[in-house]
Every structure is written in C-alpha cells, then in structure tokens.
C-alpha positions as CSV (number, residue, x, y, z in Angstrom):
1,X,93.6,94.8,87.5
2,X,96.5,95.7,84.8
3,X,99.0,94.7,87.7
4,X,97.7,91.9,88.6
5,X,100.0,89.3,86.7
6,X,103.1,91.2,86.2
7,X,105.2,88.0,85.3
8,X,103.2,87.3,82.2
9,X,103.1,89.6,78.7
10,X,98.6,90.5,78.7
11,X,98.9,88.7,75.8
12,X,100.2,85.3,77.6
13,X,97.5,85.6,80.1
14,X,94.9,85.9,77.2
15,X,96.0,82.5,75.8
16,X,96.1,81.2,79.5
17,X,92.9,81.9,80.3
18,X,91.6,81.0,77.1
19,X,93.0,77.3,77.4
20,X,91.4,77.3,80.8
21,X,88.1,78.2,79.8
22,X,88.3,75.4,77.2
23,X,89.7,72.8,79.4
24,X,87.2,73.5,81.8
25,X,84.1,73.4,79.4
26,X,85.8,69.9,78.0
27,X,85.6,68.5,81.4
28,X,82.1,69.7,82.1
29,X,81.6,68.2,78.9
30,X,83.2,64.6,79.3
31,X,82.7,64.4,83.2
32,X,79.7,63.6,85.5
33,X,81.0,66.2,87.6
34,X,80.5,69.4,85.5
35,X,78.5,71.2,88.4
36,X,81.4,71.8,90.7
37,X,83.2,73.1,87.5
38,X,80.4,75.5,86.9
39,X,81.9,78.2,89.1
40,X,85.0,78.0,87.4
41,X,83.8,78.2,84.2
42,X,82.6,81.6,85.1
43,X,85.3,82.4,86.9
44,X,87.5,82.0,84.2
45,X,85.2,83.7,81.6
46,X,85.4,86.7,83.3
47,X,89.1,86.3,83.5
48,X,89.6,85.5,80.0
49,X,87.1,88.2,79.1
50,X,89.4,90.9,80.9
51,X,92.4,89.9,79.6
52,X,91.0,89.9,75.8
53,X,89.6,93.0,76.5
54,X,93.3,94.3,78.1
55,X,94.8,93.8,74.9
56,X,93.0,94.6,72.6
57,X,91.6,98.1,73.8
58,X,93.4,99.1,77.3
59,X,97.1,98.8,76.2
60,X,96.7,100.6,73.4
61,X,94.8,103.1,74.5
62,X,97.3,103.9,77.3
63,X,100.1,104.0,74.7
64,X,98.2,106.8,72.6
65,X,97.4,108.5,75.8
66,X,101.7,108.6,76.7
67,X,102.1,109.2,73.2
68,X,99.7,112.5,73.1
69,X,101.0,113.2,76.7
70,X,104.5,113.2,75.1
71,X,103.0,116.1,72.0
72,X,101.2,118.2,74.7
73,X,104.1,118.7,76.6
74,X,107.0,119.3,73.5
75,X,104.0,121.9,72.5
76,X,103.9,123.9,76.0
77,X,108.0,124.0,75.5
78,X,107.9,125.4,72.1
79,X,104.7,127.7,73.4
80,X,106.8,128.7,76.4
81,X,110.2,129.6,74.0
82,X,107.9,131.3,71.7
83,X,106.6,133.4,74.2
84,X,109.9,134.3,76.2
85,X,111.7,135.2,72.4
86,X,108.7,137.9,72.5
C-alpha cells in the first residue's frame, strides 16, 4: 500500500482523504440519498485511516530502521578494520 499514490507526499493523501470522508458524511447528512454514500463512507474511512496511520507511525519507522541500518553496517567496517590491524 506505501506505493500506491506515488504522485502525492503521505501527508497530502491524509488531508485528501480526510476532506473526502467529511464531504461524504455532509452529503449523507444534507441529502435523501445518504444510503448509496454509505459504502463510500467506509471506503474512504479505511483510506483515510491508512494514510493517518502511514504518517504518523510507518514513515518514521522506516526512516529509524535506514538510519540503524546505516550504524550496523559503519560498525561491521570498523569491526572488520579492527580485526584485520590484529
């Protein structure tokens, strides 16, 4: 799912999906037909529910994960020089 939408930031698609979600509540709100809009409500919950949750826990966790990815490996160097001045 994280490449999905790759012409949009994650955080774009959060606000996106948000205003959908809202715009489709309002019409099931101010409309007599809100039970045709009933699937997209929860189609665009889950969306929006994804995306929020994309942003605020996935990305950064990848990042840390690169970044200790990054530290392992300058380690193993300087383990590997160590062990070869020996």
């Amino acid at each position: 799912m994280l490449t999905r939408y790759m012409g949009m930031t994650p955080r774009s698609q959060s606000y996106l999906f948000t205003f959908g979600l809202l715009l489709t509540l309002l019409g099931m709100a101010l409309t007599d037909m809100w039970l045709p809009m009933v699937a997209g409500a929860f189609i665009l919950t889950g969306l929006t529910v994804e995306a929020w949750i994309r942003v605020a826990h996935i990305i950064p966790m990848h990042e840390e994960l690169r970044s200790l990815r990054k530290q392992v490996d300058q380690l193993q160097r300087n383990q590997r020089q160590f062990t070869d001045q020996e």
